[in-house]
Jmol script that loads the backbone (N, CA, C; Angstrom):
load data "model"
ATOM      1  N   UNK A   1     184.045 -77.617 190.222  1.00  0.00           N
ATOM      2  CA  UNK A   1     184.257 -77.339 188.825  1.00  0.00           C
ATOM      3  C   UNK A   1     184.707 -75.894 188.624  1.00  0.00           C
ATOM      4  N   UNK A   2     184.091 -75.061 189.333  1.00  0.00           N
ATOM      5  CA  UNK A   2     184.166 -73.725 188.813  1.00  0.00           C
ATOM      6  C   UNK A   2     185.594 -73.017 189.883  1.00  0.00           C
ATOM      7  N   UNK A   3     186.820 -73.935 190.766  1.00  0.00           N
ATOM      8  CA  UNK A   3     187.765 -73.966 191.073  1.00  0.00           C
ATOM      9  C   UNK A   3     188.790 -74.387 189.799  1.00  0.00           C
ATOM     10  N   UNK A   4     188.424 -75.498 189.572  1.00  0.00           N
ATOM     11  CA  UNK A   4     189.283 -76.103 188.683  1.00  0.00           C
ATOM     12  C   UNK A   4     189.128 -75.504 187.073  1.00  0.00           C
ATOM     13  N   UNK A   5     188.304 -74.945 187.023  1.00  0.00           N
ATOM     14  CA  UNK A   5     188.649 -74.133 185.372  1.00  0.00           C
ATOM     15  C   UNK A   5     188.635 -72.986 185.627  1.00  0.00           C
ATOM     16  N   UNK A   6     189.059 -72.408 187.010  1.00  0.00           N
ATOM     17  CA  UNK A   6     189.357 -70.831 187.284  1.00  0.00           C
ATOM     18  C   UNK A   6     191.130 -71.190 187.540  1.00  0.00           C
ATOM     19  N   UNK A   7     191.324 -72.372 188.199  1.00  0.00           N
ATOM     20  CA  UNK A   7     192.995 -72.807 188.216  1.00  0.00           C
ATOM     21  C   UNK A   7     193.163 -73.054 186.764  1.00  0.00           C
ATOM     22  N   UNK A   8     192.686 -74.036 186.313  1.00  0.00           N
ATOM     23  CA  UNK A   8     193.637 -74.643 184.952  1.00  0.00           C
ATOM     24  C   UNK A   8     193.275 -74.381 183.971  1.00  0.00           C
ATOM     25  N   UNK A   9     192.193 -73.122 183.638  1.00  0.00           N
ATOM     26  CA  UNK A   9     191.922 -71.917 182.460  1.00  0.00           C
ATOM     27  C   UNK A   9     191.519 -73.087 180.959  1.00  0.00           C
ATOM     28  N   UNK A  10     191.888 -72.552 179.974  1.00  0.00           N
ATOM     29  CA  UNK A  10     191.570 -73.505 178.714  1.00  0.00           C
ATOM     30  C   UNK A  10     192.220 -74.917 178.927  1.00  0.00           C
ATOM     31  N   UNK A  11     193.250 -74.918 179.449  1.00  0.00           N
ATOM     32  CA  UNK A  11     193.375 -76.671 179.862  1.00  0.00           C
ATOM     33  C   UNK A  11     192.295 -77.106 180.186  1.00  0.00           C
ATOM     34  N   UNK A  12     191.411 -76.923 180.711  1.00  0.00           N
ATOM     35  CA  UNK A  12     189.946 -77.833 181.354  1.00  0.00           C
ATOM     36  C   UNK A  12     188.741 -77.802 180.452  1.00  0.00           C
ATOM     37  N   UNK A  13     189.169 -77.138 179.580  1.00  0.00           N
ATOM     38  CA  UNK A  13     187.739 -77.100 178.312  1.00  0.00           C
ATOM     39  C   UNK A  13     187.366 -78.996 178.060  1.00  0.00           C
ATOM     40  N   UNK A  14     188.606 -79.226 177.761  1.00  0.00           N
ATOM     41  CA  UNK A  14     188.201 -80.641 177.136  1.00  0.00           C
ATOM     42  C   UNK A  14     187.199 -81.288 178.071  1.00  0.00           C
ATOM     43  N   UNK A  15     187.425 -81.467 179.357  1.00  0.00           N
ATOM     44  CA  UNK A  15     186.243 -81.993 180.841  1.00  0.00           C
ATOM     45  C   UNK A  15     185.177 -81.219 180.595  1.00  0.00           C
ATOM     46  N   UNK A  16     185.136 -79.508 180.558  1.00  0.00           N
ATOM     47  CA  UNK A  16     184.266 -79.319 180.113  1.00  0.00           C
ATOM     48  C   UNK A  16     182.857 -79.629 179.224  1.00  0.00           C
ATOM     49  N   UNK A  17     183.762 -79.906 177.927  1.00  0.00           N
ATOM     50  CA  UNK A  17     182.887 -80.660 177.053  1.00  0.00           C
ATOM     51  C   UNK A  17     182.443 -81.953 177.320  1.00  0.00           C
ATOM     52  N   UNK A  18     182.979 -82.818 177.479  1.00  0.00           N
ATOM     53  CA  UNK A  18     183.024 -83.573 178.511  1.00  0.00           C
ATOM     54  C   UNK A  18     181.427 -83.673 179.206  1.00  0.00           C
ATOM     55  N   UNK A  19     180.783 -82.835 180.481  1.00  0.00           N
ATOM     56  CA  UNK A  19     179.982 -82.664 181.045  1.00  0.00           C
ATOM     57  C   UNK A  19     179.163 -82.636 180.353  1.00  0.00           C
ATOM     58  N   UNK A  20     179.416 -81.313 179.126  1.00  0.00           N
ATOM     59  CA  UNK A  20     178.186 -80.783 177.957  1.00  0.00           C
ATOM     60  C   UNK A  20     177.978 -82.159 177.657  1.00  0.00           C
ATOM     61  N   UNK A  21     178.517 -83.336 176.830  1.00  0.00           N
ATOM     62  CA  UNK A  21     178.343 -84.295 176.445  1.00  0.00           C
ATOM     63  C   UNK A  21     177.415 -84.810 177.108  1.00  0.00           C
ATOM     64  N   UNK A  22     177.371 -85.192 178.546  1.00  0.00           N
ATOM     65  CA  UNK A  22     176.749 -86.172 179.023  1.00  0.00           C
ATOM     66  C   UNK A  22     175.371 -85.841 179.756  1.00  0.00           C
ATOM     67  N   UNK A  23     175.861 -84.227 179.238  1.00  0.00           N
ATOM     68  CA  UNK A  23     174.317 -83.631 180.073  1.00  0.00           C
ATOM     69  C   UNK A  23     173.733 -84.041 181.379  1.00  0.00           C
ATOM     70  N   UNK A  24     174.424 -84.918 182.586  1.00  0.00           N
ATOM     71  CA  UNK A  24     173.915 -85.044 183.217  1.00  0.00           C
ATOM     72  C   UNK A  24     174.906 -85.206 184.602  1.00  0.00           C
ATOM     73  N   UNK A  25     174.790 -84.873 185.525  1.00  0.00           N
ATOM     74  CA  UNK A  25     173.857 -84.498 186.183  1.00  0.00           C
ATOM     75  C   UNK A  25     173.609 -83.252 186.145  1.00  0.00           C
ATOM     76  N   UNK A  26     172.038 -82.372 185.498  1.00  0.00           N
ATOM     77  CA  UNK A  26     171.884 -81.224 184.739  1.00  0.00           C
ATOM     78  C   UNK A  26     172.804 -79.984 185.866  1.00  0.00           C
ATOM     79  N   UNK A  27     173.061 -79.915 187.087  1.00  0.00           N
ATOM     80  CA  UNK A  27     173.867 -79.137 187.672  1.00  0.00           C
ATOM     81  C   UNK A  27     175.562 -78.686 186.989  1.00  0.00           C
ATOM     82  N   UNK A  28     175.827 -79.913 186.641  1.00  0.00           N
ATOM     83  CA  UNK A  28     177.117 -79.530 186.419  1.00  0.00           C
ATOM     84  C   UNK A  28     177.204 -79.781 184.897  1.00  0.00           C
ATOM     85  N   UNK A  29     176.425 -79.677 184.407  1.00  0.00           N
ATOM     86  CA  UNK A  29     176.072 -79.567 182.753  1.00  0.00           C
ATOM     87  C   UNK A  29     175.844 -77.741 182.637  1.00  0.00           C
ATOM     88  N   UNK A  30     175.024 -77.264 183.661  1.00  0.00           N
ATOM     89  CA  UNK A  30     174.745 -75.889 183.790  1.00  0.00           C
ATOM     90  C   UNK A  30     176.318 -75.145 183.914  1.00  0.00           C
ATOM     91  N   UNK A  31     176.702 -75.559 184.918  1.00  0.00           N
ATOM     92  CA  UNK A  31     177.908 -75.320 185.161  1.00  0.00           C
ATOM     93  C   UNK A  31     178.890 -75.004 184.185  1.00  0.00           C
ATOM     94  N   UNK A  32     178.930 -76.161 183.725  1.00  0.00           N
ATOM     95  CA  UNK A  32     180.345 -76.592 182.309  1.00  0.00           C
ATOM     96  C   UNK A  32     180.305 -75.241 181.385  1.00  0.00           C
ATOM     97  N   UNK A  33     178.688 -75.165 181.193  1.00  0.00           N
ATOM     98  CA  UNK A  33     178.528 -74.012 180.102  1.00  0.00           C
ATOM     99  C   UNK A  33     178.651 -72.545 180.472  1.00  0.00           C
ATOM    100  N   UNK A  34     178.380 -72.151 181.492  1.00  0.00           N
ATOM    101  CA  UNK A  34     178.580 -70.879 182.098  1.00  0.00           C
ATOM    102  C   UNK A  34     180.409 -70.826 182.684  1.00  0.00           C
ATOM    103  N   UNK A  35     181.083 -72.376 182.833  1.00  0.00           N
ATOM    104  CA  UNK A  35     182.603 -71.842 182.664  1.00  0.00           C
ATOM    105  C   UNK A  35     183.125 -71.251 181.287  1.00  0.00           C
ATOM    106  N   UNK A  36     182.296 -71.843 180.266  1.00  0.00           N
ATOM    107  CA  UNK A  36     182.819 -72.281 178.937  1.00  0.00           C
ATOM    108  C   UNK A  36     182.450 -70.745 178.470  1.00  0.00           C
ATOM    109  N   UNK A  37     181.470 -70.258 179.001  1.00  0.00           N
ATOM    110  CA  UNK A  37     181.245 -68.489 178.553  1.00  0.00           C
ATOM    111  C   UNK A  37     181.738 -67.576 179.277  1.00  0.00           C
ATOM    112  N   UNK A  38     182.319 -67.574 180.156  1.00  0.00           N
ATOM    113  CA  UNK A  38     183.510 -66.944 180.603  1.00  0.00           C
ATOM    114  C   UNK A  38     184.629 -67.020 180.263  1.00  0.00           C
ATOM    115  N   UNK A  39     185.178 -68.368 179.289  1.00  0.00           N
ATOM    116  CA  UNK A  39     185.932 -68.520 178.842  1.00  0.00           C
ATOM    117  C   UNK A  39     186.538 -67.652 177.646  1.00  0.00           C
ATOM    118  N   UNK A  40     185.521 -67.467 176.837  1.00  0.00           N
ATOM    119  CA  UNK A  40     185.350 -66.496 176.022  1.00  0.00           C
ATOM    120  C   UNK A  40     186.298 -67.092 174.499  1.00  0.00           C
ATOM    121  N   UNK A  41     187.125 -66.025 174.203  1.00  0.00           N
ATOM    122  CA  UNK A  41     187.766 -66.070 172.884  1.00  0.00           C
ATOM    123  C   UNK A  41     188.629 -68.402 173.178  1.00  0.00           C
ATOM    124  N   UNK A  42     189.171 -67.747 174.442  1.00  0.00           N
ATOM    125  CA  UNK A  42     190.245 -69.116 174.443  1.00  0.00           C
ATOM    126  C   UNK A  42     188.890 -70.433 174.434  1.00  0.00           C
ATOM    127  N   UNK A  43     187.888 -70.162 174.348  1.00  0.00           N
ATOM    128  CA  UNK A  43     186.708 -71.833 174.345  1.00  0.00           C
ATOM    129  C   UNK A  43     186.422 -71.673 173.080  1.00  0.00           C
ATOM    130  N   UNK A  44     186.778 -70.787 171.868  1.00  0.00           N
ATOM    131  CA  UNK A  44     186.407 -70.365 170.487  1.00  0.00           C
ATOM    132  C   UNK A  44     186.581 -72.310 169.862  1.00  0.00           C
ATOM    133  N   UNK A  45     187.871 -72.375 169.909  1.00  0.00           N
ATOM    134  CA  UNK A  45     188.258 -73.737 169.561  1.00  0.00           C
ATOM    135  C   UNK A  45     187.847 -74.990 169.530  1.00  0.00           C
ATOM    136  N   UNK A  46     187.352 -75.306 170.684  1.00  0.00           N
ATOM    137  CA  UNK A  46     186.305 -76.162 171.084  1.00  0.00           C
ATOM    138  C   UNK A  46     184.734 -75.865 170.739  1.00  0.00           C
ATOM    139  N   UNK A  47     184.531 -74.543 171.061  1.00  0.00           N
ATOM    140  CA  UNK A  47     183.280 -74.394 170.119  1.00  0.00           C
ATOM    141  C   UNK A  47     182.797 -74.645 168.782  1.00  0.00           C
ATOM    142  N   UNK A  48     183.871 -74.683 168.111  1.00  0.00           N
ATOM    143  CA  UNK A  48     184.039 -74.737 166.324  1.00  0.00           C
ATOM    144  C   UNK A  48     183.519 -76.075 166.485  1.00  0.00           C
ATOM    145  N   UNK A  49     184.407 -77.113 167.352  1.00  0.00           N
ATOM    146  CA  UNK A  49     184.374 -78.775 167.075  1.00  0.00           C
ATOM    147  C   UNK A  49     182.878 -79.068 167.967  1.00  0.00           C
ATOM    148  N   UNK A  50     182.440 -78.643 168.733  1.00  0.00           N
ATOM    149  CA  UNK A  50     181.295 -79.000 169.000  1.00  0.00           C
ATOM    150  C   UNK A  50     179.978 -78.438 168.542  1.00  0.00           C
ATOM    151  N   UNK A  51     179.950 -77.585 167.700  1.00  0.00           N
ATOM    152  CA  UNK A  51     178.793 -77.202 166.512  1.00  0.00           C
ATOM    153  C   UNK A  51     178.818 -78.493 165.844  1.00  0.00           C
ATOM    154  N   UNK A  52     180.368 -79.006 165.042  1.00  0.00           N
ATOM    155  CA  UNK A  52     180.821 -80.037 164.122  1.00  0.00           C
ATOM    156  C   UNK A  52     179.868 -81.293 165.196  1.00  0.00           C
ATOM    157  N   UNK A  53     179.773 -81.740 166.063  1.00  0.00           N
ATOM    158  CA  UNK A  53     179.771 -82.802 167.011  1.00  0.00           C
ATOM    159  C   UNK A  53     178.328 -83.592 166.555  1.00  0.00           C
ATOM    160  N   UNK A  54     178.457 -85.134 167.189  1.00  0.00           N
ATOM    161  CA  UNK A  54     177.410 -85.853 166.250  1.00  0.00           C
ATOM    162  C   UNK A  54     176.664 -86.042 167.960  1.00  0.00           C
ATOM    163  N   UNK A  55     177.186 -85.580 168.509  1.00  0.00           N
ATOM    164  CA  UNK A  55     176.085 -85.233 170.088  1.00  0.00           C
ATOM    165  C   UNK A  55     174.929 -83.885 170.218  1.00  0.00           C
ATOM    166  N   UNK A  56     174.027 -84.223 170.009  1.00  0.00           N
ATOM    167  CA  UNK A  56     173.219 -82.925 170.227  1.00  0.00           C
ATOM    168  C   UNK A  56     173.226 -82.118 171.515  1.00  0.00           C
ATOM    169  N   UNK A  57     173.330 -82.242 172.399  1.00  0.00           N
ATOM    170  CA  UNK A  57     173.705 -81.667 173.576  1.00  0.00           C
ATOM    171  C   UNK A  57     175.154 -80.271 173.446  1.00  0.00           C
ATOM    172  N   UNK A  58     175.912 -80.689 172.258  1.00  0.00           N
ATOM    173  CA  UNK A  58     177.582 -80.188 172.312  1.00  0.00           C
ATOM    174  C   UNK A  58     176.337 -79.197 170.748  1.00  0.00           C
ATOM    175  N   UNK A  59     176.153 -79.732 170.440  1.00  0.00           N
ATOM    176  CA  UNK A  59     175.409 -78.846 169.150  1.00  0.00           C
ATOM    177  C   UNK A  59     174.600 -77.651 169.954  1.00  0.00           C
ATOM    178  N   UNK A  60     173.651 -77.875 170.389  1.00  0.00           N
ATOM    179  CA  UNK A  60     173.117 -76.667 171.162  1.00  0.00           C
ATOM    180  C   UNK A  60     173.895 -75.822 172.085  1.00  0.00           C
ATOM    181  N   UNK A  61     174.834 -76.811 173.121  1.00  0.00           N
ATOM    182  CA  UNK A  61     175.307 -75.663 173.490  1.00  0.00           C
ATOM    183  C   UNK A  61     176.468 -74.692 172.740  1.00  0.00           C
ATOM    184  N   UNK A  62     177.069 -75.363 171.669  1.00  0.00           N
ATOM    185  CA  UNK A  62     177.595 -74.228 171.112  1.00  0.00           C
ATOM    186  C   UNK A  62     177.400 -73.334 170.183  1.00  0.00           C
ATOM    187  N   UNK A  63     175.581 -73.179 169.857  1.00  0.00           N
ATOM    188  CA  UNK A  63     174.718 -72.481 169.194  1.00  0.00           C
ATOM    189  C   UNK A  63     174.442 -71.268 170.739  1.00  0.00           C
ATOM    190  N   UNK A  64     174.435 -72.193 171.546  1.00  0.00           N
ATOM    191  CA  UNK A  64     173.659 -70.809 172.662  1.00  0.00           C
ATOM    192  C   UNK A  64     175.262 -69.917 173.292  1.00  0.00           C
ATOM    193  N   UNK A  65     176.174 -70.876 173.117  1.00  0.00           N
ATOM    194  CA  UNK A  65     177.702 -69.593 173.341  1.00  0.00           C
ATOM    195  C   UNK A  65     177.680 -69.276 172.275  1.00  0.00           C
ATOM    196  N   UNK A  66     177.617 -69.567 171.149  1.00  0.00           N
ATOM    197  CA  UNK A  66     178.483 -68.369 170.201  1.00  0.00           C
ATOM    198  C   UNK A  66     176.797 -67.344 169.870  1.00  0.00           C
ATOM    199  N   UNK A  67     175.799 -67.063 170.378  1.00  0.00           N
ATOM    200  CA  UNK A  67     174.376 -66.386 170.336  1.00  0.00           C
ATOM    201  C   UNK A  67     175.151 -65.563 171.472  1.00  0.00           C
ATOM    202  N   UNK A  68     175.123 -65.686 172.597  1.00  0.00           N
ATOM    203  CA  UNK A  68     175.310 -65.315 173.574  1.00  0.00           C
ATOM    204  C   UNK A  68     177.073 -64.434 173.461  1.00  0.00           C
ATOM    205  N   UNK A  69     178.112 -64.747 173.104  1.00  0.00           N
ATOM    206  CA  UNK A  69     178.726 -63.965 172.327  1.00  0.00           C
ATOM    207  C   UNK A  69     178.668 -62.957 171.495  1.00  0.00           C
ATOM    208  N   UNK A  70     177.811 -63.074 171.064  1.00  0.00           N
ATOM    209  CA  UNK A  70     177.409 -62.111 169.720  1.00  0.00           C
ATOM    210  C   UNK A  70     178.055 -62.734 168.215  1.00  0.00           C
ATOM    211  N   UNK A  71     178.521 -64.267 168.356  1.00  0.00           N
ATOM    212  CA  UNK A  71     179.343 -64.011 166.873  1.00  0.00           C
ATOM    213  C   UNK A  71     178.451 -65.548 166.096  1.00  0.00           C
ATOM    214  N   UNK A  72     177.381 -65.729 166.430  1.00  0.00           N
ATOM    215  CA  UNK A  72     176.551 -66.400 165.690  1.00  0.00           C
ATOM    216  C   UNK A  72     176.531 -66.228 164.382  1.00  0.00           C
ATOM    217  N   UNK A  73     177.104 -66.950 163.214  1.00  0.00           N
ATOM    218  CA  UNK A  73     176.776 -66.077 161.874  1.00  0.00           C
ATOM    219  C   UNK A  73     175.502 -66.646 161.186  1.00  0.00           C
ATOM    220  N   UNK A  74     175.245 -66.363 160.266  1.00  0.00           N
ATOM    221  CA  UNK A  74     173.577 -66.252 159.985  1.00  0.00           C
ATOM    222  C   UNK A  74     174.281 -67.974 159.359  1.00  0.00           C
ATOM    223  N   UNK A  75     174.917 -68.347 158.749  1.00  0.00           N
ATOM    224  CA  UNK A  75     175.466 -69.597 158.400  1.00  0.00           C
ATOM    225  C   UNK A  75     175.024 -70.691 159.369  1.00  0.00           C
ATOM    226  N   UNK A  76     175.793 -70.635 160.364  1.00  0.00           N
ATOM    227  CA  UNK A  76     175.820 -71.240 161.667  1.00  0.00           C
ATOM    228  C   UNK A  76     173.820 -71.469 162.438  1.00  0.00           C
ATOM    229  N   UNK A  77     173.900 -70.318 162.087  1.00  0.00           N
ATOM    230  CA  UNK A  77     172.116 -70.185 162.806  1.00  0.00           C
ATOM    231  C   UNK A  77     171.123 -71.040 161.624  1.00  0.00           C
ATOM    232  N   UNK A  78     171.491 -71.091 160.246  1.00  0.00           N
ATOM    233  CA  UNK A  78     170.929 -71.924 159.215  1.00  0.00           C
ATOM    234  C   UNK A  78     171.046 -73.280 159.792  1.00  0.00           C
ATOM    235  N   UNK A  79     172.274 -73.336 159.887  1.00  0.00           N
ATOM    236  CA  UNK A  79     172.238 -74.765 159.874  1.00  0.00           C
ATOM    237  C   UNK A  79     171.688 -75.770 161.315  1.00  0.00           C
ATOM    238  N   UNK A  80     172.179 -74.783 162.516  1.00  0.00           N
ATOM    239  CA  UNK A  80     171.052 -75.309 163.623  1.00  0.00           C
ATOM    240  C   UNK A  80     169.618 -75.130 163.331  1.00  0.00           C
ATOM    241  N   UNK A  81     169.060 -74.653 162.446  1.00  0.00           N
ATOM    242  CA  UNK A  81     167.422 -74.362 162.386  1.00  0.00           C
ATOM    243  C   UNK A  81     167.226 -75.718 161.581  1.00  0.00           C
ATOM    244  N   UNK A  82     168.540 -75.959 160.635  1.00  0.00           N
ATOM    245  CA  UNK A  82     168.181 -77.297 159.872  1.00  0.00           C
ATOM    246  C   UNK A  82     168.392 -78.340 160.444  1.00  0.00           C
ATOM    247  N   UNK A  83     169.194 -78.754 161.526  1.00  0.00           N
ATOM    248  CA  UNK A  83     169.524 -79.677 162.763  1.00  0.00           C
ATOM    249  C   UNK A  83     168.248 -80.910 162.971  1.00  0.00           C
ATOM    250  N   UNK A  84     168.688 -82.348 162.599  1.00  0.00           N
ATOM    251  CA  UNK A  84     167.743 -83.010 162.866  1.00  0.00           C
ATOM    252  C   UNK A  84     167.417 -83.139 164.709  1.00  0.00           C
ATOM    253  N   UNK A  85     167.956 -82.184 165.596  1.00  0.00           N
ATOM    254  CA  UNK A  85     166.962 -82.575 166.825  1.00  0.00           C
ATOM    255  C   UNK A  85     166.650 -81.387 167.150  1.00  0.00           C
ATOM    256  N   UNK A  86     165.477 -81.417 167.748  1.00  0.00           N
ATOM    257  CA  UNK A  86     164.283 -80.222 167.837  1.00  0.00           C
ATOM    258  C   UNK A  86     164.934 -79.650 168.842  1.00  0.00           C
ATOM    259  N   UNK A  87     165.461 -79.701 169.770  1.00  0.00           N
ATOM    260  CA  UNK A  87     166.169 -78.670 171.198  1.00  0.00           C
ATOM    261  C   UNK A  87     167.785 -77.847 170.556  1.00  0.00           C
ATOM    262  N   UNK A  88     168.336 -78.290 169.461  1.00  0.00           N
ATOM    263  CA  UNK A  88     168.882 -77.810 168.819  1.00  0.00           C
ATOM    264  C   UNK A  88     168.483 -76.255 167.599  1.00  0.00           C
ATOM    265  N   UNK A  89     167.693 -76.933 167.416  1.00  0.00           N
ATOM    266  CA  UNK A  89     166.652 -76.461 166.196  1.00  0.00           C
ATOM    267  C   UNK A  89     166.221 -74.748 167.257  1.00  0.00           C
ATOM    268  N   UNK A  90     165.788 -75.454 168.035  1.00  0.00           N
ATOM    269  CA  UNK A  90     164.922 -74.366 168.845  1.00  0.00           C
ATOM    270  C   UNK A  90     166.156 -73.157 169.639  1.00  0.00           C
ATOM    271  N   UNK A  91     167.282 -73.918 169.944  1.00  0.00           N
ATOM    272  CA  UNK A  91     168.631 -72.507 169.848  1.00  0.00           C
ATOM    273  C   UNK A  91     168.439 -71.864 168.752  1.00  0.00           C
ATOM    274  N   UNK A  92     168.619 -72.317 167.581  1.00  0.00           N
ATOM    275  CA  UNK A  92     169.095 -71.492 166.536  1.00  0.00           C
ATOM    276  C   UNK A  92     167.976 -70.692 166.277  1.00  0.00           C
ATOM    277  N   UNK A  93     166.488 -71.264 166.732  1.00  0.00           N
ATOM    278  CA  UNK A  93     165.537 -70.451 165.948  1.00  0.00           C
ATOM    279  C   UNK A  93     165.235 -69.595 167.361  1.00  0.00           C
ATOM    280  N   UNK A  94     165.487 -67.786 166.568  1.00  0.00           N
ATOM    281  CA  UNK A  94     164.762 -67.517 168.431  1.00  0.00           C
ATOM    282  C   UNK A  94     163.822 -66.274 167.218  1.00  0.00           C
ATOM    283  N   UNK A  95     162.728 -65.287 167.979  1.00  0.00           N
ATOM    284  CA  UNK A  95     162.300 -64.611 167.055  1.00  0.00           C
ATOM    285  C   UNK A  95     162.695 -63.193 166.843  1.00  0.00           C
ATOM    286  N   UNK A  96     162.115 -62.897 165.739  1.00  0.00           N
ATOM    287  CA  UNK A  96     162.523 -61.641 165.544  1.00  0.00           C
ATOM    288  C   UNK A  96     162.598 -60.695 166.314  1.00  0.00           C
ATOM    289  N   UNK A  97     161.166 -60.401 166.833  1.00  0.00           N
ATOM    290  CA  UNK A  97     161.360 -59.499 168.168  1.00  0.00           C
ATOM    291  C   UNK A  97     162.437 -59.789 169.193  1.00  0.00           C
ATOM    292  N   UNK A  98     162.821 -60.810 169.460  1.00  0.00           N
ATOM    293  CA  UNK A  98     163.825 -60.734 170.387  1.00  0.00           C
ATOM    294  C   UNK A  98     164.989 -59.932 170.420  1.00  0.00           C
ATOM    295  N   UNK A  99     165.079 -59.573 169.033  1.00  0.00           N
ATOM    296  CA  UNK A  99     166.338 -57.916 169.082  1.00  0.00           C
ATOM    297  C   UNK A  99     165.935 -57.017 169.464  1.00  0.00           C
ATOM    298  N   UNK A 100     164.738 -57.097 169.223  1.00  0.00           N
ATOM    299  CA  UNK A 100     163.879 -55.675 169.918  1.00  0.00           C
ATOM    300  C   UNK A 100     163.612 -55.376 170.915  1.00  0.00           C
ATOM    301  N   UNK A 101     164.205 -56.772 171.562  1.00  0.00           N
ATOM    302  CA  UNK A 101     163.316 -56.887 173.097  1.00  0.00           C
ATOM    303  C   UNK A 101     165.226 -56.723 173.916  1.00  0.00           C
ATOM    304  N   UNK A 102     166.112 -56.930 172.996  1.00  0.00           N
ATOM    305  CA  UNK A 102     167.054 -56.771 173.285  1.00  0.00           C
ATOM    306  C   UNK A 102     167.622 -55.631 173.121  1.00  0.00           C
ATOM    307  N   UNK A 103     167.326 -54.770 173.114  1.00  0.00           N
ATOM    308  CA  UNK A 103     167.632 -53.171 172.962  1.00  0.00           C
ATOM    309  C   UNK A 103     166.950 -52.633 174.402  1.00  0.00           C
ATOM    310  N   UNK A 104     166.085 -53.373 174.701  1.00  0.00           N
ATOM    311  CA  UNK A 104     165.312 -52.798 176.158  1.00  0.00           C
ATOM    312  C   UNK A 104     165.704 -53.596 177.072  1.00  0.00           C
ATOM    313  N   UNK A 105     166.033 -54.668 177.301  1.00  0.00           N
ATOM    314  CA  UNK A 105     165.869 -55.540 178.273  1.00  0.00           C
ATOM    315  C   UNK A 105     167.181 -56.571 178.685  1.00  0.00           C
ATOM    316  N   UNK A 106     167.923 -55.915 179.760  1.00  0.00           N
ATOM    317  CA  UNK A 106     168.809 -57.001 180.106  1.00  0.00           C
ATOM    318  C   UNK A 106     169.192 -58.008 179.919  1.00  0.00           C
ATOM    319  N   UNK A 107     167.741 -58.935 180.200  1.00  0.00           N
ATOM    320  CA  UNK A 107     167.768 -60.094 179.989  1.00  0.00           C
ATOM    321  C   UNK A 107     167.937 -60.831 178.521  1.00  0.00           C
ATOM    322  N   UNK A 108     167.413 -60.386 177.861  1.00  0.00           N
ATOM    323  CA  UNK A 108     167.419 -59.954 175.952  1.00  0.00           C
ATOM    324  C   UNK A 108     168.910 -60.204 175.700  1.00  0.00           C
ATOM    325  N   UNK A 109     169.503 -58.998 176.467  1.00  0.00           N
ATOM    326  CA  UNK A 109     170.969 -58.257 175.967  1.00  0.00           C
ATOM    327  C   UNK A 109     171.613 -59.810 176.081  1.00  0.00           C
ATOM    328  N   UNK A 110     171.679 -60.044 177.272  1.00  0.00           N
ATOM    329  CA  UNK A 110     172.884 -61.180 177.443  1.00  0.00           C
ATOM    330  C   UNK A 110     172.658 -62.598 176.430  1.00  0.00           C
ATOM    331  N   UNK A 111     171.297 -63.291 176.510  1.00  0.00           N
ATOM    332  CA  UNK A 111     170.906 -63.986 175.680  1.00  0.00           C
ATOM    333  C   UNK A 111     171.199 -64.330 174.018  1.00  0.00           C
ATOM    334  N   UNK A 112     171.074 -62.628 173.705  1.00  0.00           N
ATOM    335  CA  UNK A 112     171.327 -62.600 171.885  1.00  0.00           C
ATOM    336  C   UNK A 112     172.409 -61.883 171.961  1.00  0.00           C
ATOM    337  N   UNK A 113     173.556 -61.577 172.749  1.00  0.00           N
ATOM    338  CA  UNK A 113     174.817 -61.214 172.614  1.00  0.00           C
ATOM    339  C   UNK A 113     175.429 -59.844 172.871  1.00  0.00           C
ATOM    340  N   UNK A 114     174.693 -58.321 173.469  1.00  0.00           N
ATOM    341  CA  UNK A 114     174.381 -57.545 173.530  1.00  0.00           C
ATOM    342  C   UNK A 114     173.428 -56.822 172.957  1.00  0.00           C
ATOM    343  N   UNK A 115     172.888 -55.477 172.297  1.00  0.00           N
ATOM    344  CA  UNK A 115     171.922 -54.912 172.350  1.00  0.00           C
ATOM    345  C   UNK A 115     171.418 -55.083 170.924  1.00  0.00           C
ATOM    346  N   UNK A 116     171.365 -56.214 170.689  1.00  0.00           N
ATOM    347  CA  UNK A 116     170.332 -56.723 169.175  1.00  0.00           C
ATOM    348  C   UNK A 116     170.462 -56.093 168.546  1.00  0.00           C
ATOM    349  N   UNK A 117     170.951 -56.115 166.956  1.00  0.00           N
ATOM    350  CA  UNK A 117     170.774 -55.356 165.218  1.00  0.00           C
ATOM    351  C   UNK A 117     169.250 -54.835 165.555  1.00  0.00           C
TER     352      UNK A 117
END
end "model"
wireframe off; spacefill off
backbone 0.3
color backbone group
């Protein structure tokens, strides 16, 4: 996987999603999403339509790329907190301290998008 969307760049998003969809086998579900955030601005597109998506799997993960981006808008984070499935719900909701914890902590940084408001 991580040949074939380093060769065929945003052409391979769609397989991508794809994987996200089916969530399974959880390896290359892990996978799909860590191509899809390297992808960066060019996976923007597909991200839009899988927030929209009636799959919860494509809902969370494009609550935890665009968090992990930094361009989560407080809109977007409403409406996953309002999300009828709870693993969805639980992307959008992270806590407050976690900006705080993201000003100190690496691990923080990358998670909520760099060094937390």
């Amino acid at each position: 996987m991580r040949i074939l969307a380093r060769q065929r760049g945003p052409k391979f998003l769609p397989e991508l999603r794809h994987c996200l969809r089916d969530g399974g086998p959880g390896k290359v579900a892990k996978e799909a999403f860590w191509q899809m955030l390297r992808m960066g601005e060019a996976a923007m597109p597909t991200v839009d339509e899988m927030l929209a998506s009636e799959n919860w799997t494509e809902r969370k993960a494009a609550l935890c790329l665009l968090r992990r981006w930094g361009k989560l808008t407080p809109a977007q984070q409403a409406r996953g907190k309002a999300d009828p499935h709870v693993a969805v719900r639980h992307a959008a909701d992270w806590p407050a301290e976690a900006h705080e914890w993201a000003k100190v902590h690496p691990k923080w940084q990358k998670r909520l998008g760099g060094a937390g408001e």
